[in-house]
C-alpha positions as CSV (number, residue, x, y, z in Angstrom):
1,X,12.3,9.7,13.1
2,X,10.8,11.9,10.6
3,X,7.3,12.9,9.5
4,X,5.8,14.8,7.1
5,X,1.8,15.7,6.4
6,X,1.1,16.7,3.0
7,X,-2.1,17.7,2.0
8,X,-3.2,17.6,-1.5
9,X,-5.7,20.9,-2.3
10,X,-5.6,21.3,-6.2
11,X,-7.9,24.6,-6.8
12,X,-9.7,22.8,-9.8
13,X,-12.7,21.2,-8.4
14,X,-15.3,21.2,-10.2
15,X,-18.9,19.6,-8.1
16,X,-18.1,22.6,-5.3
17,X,-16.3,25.1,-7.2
18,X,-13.6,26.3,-4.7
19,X,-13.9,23.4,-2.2
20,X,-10.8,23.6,-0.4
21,X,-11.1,26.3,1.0
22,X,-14.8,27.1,1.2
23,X,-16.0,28.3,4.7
24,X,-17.6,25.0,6.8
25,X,-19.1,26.8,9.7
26,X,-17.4,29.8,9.2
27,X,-14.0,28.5,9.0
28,X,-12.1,27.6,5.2
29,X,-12.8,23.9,5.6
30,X,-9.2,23.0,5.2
31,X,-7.9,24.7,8.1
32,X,-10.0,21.9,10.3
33,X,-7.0,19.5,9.2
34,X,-4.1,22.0,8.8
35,X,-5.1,22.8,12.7
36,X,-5.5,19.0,13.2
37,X,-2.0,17.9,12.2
38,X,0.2,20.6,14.5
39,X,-2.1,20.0,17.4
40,X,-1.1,16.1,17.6
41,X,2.3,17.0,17.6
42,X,3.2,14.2,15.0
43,X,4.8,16.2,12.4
44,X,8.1,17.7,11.3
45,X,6.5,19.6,8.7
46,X,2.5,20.1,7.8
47,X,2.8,20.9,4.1
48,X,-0.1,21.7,1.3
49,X,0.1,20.7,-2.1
50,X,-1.5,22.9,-4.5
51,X,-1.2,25.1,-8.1
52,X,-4.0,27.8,-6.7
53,X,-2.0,30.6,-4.7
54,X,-5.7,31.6,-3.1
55,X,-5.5,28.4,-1.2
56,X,-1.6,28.7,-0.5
57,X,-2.6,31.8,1.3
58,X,-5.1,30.4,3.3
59,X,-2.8,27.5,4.1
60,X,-0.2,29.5,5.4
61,X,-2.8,31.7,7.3
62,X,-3.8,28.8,9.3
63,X,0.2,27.1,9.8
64,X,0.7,24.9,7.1
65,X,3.8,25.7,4.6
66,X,3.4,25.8,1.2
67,X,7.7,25.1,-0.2
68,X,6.4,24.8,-3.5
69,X,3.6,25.0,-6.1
70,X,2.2,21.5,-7.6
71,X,2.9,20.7,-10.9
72,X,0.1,21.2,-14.1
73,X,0.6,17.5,-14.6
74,X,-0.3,16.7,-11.2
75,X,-3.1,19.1,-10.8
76,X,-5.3,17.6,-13.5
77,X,-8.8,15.8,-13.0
78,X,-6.5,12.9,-13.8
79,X,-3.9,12.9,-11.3
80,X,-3.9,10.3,-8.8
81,X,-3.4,11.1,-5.2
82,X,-0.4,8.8,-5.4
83,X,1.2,10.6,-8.4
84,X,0.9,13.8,-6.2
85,X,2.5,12.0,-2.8
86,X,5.2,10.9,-5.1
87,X,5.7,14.6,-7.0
88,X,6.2,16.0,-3.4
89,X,8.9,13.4,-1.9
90,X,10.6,14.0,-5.0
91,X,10.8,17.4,-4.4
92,X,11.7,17.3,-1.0
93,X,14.5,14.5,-1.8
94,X,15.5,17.6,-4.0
95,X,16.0,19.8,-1.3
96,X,17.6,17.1,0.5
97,X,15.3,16.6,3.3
98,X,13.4,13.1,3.3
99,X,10.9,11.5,5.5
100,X,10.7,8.1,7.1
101,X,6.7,8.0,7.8
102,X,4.5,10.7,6.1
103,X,0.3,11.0,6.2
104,X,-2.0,12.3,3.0
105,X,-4.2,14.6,4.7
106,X,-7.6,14.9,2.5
107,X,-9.0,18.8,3.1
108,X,-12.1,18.2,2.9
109,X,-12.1,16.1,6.4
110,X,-13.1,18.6,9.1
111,X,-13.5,15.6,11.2
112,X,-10.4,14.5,11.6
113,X,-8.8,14.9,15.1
114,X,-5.3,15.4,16.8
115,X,-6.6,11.9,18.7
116,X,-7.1,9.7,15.3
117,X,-3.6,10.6,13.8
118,X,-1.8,9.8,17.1
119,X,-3.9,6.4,17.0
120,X,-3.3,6.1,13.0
121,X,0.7,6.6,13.9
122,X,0.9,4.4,16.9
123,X,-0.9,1.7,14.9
124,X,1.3,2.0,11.8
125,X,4.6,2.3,13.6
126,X,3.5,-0.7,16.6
127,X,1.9,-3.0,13.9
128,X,5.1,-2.2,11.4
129,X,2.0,-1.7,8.6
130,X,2.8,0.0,5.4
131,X,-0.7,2.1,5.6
132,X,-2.7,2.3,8.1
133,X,-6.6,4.6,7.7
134,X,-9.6,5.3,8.9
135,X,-12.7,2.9,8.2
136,X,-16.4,3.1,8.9
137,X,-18.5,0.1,9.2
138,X,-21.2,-0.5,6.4
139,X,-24.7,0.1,8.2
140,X,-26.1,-3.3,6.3
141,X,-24.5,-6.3,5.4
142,X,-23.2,-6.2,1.9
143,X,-23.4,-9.7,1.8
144,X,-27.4,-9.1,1.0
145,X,-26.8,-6.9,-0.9
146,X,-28.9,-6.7,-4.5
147,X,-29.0,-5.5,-7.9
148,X,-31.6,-3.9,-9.9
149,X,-31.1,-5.2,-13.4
150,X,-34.0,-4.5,-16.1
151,X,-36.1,-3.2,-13.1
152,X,-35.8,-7.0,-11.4
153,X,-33.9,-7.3,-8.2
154,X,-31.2,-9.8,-7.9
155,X,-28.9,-11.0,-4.9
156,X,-25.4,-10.3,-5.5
157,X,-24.8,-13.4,-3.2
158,X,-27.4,-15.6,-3.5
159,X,-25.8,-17.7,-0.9
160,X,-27.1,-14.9,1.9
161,X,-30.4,-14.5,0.6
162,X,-31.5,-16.2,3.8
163,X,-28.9,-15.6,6.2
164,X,-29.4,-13.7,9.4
165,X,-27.9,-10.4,9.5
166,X,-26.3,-11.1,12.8
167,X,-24.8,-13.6,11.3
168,X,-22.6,-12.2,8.5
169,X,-19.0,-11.0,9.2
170,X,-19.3,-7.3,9.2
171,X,-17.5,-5.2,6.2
172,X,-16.1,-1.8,6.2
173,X,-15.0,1.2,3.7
174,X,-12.5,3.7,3.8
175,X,-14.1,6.8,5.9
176,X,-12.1,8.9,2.8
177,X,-10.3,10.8,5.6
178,X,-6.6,9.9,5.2
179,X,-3.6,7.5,4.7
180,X,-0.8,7.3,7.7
181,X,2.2,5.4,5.6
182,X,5.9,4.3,5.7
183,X,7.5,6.1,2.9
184,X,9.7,3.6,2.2
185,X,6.9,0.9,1.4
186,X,5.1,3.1,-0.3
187,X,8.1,3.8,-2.6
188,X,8.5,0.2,-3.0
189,X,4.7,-0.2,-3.8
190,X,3.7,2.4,-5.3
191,X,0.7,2.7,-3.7
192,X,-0.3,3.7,-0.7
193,X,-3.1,0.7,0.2
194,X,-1.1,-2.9,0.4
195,X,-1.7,-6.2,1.8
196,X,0.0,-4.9,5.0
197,X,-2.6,-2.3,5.6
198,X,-4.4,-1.7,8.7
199,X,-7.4,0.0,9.7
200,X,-8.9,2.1,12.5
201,X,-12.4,1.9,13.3
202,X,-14.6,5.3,13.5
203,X,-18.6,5.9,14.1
204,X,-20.9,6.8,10.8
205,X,-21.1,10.0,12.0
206,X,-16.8,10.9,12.5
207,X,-16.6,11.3,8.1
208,X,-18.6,12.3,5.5
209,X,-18.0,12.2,2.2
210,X,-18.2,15.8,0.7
211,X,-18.5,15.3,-3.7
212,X,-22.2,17.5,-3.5
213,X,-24.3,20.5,-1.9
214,X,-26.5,17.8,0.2
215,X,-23.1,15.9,1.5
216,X,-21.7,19.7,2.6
217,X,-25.2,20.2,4.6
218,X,-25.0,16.7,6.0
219,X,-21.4,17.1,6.8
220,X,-22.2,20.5,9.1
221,X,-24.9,18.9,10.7
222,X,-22.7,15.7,12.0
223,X,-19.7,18.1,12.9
224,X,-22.6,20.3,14.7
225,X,-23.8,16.7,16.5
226,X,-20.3,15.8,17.4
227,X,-19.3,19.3,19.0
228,X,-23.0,18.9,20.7
């Protein structure tokens, strides 16, 4: 059995400027998953993706292996995290070495732990899902959920507008952490979320979306909370 992490870091973002690799309590914040992935002891080969040799260096610094640079067509505002998993199994098929389970390790998710991927995996591989990922549970029902149309608010689901809370089947959303797959079905699919996906269940304060300053601040101060 063979398994590969590959994590996508493309040096052009643009709402944090050098994201990747910007220190997160003192520390680049993509060496939280690069140290992540060799300490659960999952992976043949930790690998990042990237066209920015800065980050390369950093990757390597902290374990990772960088056997190639990514492609200007995959390094776009454009690209698809899929069209980049696929780029890199190409290129290892290349070098004749190919994988039977890999996991797309985001780098912006210092939360990540040795702990989850050895549940993500077990899950997959047990369960025979094509994908399996983190999920967070919404802190309010969507169901009552409502829109604010012309400055009038409007149920999305009428239906619920006098339902209890308790009442309504709770919902979920991908914690934006990452993807555990079968490479095969994701070959076959080509994509990496399928009706054969499964999902493991973390706390509101085990991700946080990182896209602005105020999401970075809040992201320190749950990683702070978690570590006590």
């Amino acid at each position: 059995m063979s398994v590969i992490a590959i994590i996508p870091a493309r040096g052009g973002s643009k709402r944090i400027p050098r994201k990747n690799i910007r220190p997160f309590l003192g520390k680049p914040i993509i060496a939280y998953v690069i140290e992540a992935a060799l300490q659960s002891g999952l992976f043949d080969e930790v690998m990042v993706s990237t066209d920015d040799t800065e980050i390369a260096d950093v990757a390597r610094h902290y374990g990772a292996v960088v056997p190639f640079m990514r492609r200007p067509e995959t390094a776009d505002d454009f690209a698809s995290t899929a069209d980049v998993l696929r780029e890199v199994l190409s290129q290892y098929t290349d070098q004749d070495k190919n994988f039977e389970y890999a996991c797309c390790l985001y780098p912006t998710a210092p939360f990540v732990t040795p702990a989850l991927l050895q549940g993500a995996f077990s899950s997959l591989t047990e369960q025979q899902f094509d994908t399996v990922y983190p999920v967070q549970r919404f802190s309010f029902p969507i169901q009552r959920a409502v829109l604010l149309r012309d400055g009038k608010v409007q149920w999305l689901h009428p239906e619920h507008a006098m339902t209890r809370s308790q009442d309504l089947e709770p919902a979920y959303h991908d914690a934006g952490q990452f993807y555990f797959f079968n490479v095969g079905a994701f070959q076959a699919n080509q994509r990496l979320i399928t009706e054969n996906s499964g999902g493991i269940i973390i706390a509101e304060v085990a991700a946080q979306d990182i896209d602005t300053e105020d999401d970075w601040a809040i992201a320190e101060l749950k990683y702070r909370m978690r570590k006590g």
